[in-house]
N, C-alpha and C positions, 0 to 999 in steps of 0.2 A: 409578475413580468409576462411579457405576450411571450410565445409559444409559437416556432414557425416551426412547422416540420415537410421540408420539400422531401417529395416522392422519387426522384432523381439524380442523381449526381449532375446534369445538365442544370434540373431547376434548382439544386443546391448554389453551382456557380453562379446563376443571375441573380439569387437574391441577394448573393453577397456582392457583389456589382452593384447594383442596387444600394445599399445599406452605404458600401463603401463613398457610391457620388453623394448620399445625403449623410455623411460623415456620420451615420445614427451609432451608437456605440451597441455590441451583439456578445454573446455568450455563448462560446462555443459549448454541447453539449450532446450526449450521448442518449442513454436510457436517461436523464432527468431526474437519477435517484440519489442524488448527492448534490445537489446545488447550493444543496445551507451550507456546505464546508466553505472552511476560510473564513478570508472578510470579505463583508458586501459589497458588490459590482454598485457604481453609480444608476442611481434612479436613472428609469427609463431605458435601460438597457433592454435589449432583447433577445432571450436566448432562440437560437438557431439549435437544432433537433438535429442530430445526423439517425435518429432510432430508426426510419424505415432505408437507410444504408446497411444491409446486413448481409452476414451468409461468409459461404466459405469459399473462396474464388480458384483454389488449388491446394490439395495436397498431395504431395510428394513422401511415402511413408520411408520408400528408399534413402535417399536424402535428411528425412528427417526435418521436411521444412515444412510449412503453412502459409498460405496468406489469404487474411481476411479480411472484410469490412470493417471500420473501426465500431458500426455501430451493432455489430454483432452479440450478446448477449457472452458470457464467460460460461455458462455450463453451456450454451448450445454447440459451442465451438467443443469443451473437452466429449461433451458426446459425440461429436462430428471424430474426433481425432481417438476417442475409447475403442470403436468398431476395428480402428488397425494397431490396437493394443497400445499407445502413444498419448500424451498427455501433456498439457501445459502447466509445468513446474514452478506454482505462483500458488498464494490465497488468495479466495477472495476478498474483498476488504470490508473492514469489520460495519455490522448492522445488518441490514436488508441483502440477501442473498445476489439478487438485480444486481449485475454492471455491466456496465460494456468493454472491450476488451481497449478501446481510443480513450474510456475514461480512467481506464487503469492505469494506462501509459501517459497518460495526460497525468496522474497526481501522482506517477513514480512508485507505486506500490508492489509491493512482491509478497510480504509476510516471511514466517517462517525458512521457508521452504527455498529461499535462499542462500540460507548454511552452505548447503549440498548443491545445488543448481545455479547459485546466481542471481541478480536478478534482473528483474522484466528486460528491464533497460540494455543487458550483457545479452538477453535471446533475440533479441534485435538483429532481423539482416535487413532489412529496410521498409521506407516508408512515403506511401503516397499523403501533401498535406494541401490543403488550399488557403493559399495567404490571403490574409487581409482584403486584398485589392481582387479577388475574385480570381486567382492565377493560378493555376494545379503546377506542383512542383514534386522529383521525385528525387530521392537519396539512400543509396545501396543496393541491392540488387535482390535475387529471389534464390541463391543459393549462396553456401559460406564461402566459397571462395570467389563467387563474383560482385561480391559487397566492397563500391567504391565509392567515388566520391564526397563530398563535404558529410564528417559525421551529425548531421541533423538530429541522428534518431536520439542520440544523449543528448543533444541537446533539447528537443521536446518532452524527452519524458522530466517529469518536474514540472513542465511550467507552467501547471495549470490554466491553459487554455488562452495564455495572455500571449502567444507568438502566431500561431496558424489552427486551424481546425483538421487532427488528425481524419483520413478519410479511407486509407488503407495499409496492411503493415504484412509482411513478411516475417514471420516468426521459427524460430527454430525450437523444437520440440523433444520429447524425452522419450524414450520406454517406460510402459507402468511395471514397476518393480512386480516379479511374482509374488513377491517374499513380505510381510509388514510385520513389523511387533512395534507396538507403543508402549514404553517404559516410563514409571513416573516413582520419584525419588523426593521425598517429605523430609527435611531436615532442615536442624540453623540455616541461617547463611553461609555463614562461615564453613560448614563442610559441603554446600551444594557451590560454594566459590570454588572449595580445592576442586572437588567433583569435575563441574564445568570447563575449570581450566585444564584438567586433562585430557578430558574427550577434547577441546580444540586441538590439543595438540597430536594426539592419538590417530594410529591410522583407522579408527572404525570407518571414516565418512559420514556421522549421522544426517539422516535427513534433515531435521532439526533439535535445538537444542533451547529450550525456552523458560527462561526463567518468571516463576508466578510471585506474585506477593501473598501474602499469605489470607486476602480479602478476597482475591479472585479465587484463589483455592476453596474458601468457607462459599462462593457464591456459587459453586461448581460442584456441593454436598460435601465437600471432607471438610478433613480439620481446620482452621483457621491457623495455619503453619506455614510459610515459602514453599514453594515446589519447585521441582526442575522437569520437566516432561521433554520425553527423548521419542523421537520415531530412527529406527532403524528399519534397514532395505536390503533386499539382496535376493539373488536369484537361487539360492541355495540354502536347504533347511538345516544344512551341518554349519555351514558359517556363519548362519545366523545366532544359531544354538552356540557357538562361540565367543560369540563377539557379545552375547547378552551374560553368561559368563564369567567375560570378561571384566565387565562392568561389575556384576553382582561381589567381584572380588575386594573391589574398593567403595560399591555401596551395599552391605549386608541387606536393609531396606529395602532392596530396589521390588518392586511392584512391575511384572507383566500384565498386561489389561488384554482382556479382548477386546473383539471389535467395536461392540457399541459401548461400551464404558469410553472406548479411546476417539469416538466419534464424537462423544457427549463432549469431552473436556477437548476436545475438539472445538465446538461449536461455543463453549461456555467462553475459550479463548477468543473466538471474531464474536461474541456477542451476540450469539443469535438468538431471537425471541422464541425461536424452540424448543433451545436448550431446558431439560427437565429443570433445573435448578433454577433456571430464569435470572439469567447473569444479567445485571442494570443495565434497560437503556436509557441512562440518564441524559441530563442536558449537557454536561459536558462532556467532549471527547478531545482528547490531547494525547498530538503523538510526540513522545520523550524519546533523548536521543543523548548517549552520552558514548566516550570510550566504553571498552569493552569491560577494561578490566575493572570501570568504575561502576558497572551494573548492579552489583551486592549493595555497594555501597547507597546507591540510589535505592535499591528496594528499602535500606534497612531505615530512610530518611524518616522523620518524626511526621512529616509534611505529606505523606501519604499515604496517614493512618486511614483506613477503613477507604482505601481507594481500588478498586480491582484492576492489575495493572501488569503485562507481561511483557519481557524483554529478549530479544532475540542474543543469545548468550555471543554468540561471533559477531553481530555487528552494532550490540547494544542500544537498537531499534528498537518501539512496539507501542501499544497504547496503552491509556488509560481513561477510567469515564468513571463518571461520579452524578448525582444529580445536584440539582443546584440547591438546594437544602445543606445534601450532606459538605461540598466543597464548597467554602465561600469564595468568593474573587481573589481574596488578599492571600488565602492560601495559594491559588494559581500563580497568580506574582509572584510567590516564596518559592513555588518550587521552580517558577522560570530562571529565580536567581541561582537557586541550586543548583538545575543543571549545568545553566555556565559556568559555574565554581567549579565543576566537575569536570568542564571542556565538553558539554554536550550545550545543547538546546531543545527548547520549548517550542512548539507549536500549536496553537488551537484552532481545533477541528471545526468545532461546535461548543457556542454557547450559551447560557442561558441570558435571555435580556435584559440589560442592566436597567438599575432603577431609574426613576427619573430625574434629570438633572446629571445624570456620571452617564461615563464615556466605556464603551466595553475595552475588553482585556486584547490587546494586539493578536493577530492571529500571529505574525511572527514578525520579527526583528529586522531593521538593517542587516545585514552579510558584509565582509568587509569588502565585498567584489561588488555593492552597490553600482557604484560607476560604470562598470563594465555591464552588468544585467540590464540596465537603461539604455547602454549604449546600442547592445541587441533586441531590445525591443523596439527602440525606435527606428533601427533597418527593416525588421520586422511587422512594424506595424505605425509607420509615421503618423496617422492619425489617432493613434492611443484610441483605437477602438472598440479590439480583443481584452474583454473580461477587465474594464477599467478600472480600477481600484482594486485590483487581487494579481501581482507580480513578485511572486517569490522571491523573499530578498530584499523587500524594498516595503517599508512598513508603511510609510505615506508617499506611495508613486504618483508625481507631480502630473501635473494638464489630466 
């Protein structure tokens, strides 16, 4: 696909002015390091580049807010905001380290680290976008309490680039905890289920609470057994020393790590090609999604033997990736039926090219709010120009 990358927010407007009179269909886009995700934008589309849109336009450490260019880079910003001890309480998303902070809010990603913080979407105080037709629009403000008008920002994060091209965001931001210990608890399912369901209920707070299959663990150098990997927080080394304790009361097991073991299964979790252990970047990546309480149940499925695969224990979120050797299609299928039996769903990220003659695997499904997501797109974008063929929700989005 062509490649515009205007140097300006002025010549960013004209060229969509431009695009928009010759109805050419465009793709909104950040840093450019995730565009295979989803399904395919109709041939000839053109992505539009916001990557020389960058930088940090204000911080406020008082306040605890941020606003930056959307095409900002995600560590250059948490460096920008480490110097006043402050950090944006999010992963990056799994693979390549590269994102932009408009592409993260563009596909609705948080990770983990929303147990404890929320996410992206909840640190929202608002957001500069440019629709469709070349038009700068803005919604909420640049402090928590002067955040008004139409909620826009939930409503763009999600939508994959098919309503406006994110351009600037206001974000609300955290303290970096003094305090860190990473905890990691190797057992059945069935005792990391009781485990889990008490820390949600538990006043620890943990930062996160993540459940592994037992493939991602063997891809990460342990045992080929489930995990549960906990990060706790806190400004104090007695209540820390408590609250781990605490835990150890009801998992004898439990494993404190230091810092680079819990960096590693860190990294081995988003996938990274640096991780010692060298967790698969295969061709498929699917992110699974089911109730909470049906996460066990999903680990323990027949359907995702030898899959490396971790689940956010509170909102039963996370991925999974496999290559296309090891998962075949029809298993994809099987476990998209799964999740539904479970009241989750299936989405694929990435994957590998179907043979010739067959049709690849849906990146995701009708929503039963179809009607309504079309209805908004099309005030959004009456020429269905933004990212055609890729609208959340909507498996074959018509024109």
């Amino acid at each position: 696909m062509k490649v515009l990358a205007p140097q300006t927010l002025s010549e960013l407007q004209e060229q969509v002015r431009q695009l928009h009179a010759e109805a050419t269909p465009w793709l909104p886009a950040g840093l450019g390091s995730r565009l295979d995700w989803g399904p395919p934008v109709c041939a000839g589309s053109v992505v539009l580049s916001g990557r020389a849109l960058g930088g940090v336009r204000s911080h406020t450490p008082d306040d605890f807010t941020v606003t930056v260019a959307a095409g900002t880079p995600l560590a250059e910003l948490q460096q920008v905001l480490a110097a006043q001890r402050q950090w944006l309480s999010v992963d990056r998303p799994w693979g390549r380290p590269d994102t932009s902070i408009g592409g993260l809010i563009a596909r609705g990603l948080s990770g983990g680290y929303r147990q404890r913080y929320m996410g992206l979407r909840d640190q929202l105080l608002g957001i500069q976008l440019l629709r469709s037709d070349g038009v700068l629009a803005r919604a909420g403000g640049r402090v928590v309490k002067n955040v008004a008008g139409y909620d826009l920002m939930r409503l763009l994060s999600g939508s994959w680039g098919a309503l406006a091209l994110i351009t600037e965001v206001t974000l609300r931001t955290q303290p970096i905890p003094p305090l860190r210990r990473c905890l990691v608890v190797q057992a059945e399912l069935s005792t990391l289920q009781e485990l889990s369901r008490w820390l949600l209920k538990a006043s620890l707070s943990p930062e996160r609470i993540d459940l592994w299959s037992g493939s991602l663990a063997a891809a990460a150098g342990r045992a080929n057994q489930p995990l549960l990997l906990l990060s706790l927080a806190s400004i104090d080394a007695a209540t820390l020393d408590e609250q781990i304790t605490c835990i150890a009361e009801r998992a004898p097991d439990l494993e404190v790590l230091d810092d680079a073991v819990a960096a590693h299964l860190l990294d081995c979790e988003l996938g990274s090609s640096q991780a010692a252990a060298g967790a698969p970047r295969g061709d498929w990546l699917l992110r699974l999604a089911v109730p909470p309480a049906q996460a066990c149940t999903l680990l323990a499925a027949d359907v995702l033997q030898g899959v490396p695969l971790y689940l956010a224990a509170g909102s039963g979120i996370g991925d999974g990736w496999a290559s296309g050797t090891t998962l075949a299609r029809h298993r994809v299928e099987a476990l998209r039926r799964h999740c539904q039996a479970l009241g989750g769903y299936l989405s694929v990220l990435r994957q590998p090219s179907p043979a010739p003659g067959s049709a690849p695997v849906a990146a995701w499904l009708d929503a039963p709010a179809r009607p309504l997501i079309e209805a908004v797109k099309r005030q959004f974008d009456p020429k269905q120009q933004l990212a055609r063929g890729r609208l959340p929700g909507v498996a074959q989005p018509g024109g």
